[in-house]
N, C-alpha and C positions, 0 to 999 in steps of 0.2 A: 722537112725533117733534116734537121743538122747532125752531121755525127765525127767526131775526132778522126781528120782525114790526111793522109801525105798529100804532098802537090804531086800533079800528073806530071810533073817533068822529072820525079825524082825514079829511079830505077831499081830492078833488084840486081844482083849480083850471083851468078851461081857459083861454090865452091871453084869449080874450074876457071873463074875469072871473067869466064863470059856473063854479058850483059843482056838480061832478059827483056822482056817487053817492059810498058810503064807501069806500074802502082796505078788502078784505078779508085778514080774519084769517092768511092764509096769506102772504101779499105779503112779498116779501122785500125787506128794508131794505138799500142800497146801501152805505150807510154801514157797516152791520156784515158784510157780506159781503166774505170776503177771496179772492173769484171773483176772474178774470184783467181782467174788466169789471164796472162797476157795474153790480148789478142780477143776476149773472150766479151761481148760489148754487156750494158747492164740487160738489157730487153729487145727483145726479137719480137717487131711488130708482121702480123701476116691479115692483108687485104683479101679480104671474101665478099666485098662486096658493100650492101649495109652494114656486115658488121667488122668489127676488124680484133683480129685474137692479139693481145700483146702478153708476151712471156715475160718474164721476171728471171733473170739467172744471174744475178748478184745476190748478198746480202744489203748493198746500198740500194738494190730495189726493188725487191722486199718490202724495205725501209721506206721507199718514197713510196711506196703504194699504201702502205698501212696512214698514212700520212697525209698521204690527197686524193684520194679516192673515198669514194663514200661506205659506209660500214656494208652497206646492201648490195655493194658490186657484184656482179655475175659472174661467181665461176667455171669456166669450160674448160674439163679434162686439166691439163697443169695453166692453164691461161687464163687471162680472163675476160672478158665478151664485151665490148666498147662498139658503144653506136657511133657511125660513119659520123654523124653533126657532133660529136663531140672528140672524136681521136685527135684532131688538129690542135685543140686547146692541151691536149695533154699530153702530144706528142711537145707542145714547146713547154710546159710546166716542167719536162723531164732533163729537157734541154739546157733548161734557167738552172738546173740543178745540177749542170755539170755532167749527169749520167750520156752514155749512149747509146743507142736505138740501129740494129741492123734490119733491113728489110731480109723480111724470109720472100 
């Protein structure tokens, strides 16, 4: 899963000046996130195992959901219910689409 990241050498900065630990690898870049807020990525993928729950908190995906997923998808509570052999093909469908994917 790819998702709009800083490089690990870049740093944060606290108001006082000092220099905090690294931005890690996963950290989602605001700027490339077309979330409803910065900061805010399009779907939150959570591994249970066989299945795996992926959230939707954009309106872009939403959008890619109504779009590439099938009419019959499985909804669970706000998510929706993706079998293990198929999360990989649609975690990079999401990816091809520019959107991004934070692991819960």
């Amino acid at each position: 899963m790819r998702t709009a990241v800083h490089s690990t050498k870049s740093t944060v900065q606290r108001k006082t000046g000092q220099k905090d630990r690294p931005v890690p690898d996963n950290h989602v870049n605001p700027a490339k996130s077309s979330g409803s807020s910065p900061g805010v990525p399009d779907f939150v993928c959570e591994n249970h195992g066989s299945i795996f729950l992926l959230y939707p908190l954009s309106r872009a995906a939403f959008d890619w959901i109504d779009s590439n997923l099938s009419p019959d998808r499985q909804l669970f509570g706000d998510a929706f219910a993706i079998e293990a052999k198929f999360i990989w093909d649609i975690l990079l469908g999401i990816q091809d689409s520019e959107l991004t994917v934070r692991p819960r």
